[in-house]
N, C-alpha and C positions, 0 to 999 in steps of 0.2 A: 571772687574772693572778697570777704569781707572783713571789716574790722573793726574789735571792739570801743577803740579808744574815737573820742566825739572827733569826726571830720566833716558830717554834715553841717553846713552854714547854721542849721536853724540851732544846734547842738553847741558850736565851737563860736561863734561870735554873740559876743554879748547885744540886747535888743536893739540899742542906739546905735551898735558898728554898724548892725545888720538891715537900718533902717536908711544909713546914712550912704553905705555900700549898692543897696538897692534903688536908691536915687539914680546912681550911674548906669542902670541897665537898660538893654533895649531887648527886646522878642526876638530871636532866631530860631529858626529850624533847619533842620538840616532831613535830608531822604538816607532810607536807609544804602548804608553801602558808602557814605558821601564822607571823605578823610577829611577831619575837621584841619589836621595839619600833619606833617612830617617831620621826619625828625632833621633837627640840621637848618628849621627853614628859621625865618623869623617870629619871635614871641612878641606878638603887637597884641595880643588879646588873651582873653578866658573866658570860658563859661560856667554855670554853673544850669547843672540837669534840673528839668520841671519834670519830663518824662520822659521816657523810652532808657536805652542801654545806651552806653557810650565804652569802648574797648581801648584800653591804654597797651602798645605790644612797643617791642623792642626789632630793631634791624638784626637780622643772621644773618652774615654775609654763605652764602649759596644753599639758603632754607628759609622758606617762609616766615614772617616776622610770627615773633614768640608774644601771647597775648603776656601780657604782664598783669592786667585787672580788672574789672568790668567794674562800670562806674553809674549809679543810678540819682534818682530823683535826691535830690538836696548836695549832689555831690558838687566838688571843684572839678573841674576840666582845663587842664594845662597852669603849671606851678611857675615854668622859668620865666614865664614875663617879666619874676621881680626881681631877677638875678641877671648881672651882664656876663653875658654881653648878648641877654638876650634871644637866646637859640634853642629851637625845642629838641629834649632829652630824650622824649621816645614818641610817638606817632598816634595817632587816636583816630579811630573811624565808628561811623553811627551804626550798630549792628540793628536798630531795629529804625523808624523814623523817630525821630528825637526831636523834645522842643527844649530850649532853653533861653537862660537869661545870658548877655553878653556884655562883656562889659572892655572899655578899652584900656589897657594898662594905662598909659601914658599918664590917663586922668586920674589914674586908680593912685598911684604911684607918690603923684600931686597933692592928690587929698592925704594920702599918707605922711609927706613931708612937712605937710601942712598941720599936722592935727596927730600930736606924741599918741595919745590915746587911741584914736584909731587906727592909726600905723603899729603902734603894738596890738593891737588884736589879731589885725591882718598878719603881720608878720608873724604871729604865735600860729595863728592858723594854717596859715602855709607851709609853715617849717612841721607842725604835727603831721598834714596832708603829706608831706617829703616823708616821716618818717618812716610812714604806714606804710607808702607805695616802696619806700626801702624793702624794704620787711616782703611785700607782697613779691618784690621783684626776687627777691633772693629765694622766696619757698618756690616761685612758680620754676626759675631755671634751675633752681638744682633737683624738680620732680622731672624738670626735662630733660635734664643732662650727666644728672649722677648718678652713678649704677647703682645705687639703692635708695634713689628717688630724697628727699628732701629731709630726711630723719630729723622730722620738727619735733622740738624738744618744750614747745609753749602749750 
């Protein structure tokens, strides 16, 4: 599920956030099948996709977890790092082998505190990314759970 409002890094951070954010990252990969995290655990990190799929899904307690969005190249990967108390809101595993860029909150957090400027970029961006995946979460479980499917009105 896609969406039209800028959530990709290259789209949603202005060049200097975006140059100064990319200071803080290191190369990860992950194999496909491999749960970047759960929900419930700790938010010490995020990434952001170079390539492959990454699946954002929600817990049903006695039904397999419901995907909520599929997330590609230029996307965020996991939002609650910036919010306490720090615990992730829904679960995300690599559907295909994934590379990405990673970055550690704490530092992320820091430089944000440090610097109005780019802690509002990041912070606009994150809170747009929330919106979206709002939105994405709402169409995906009411096509799964409401007897006539999601009657999207956008």
């Amino acid at each position: 599920m896609s969406t039209s409002s800028p959530t990709r890094i290259s789209e949603a951070l202005p060049a200097d956030c975006r140059s100064r954010l990319m200071e803080l990252a290191r190369e990860v990969d992950f194999d496909k099948g491999t749960r970047l995290f759960r929900e419930g655990g700790h938010a010490d990190r995020f990434w952001i996709v170079r390539s492959g799929t990454v699946t954002l899904d929600v817990h049903v307690p006695g039904r397999r977890a419901a995907v909520i969005e599929s997330l590609g190249t230029g996307q965020l990967v996991g939002c609650s790092w910036l919010f306490k108390p720090y615990s992730w809101r829904l679960g995300a595993e690599a559907m295909t082998p994934v590379r990405t860029y990673e970055f550690e909150a704490e530092r992320v957090r820091i430089l944000m505190d440090a610097d109005a400027a780019f802690g509002s970029a990041v912070g606009h961006w994150v809170g747009q990314v929330l919106a979206n995946r709002l939105q994405a979460a709402r169409v995906r479980l009411l096509d799964l759970y409401a007897p006539y499917g999601s009657g999207s009105f956008l």
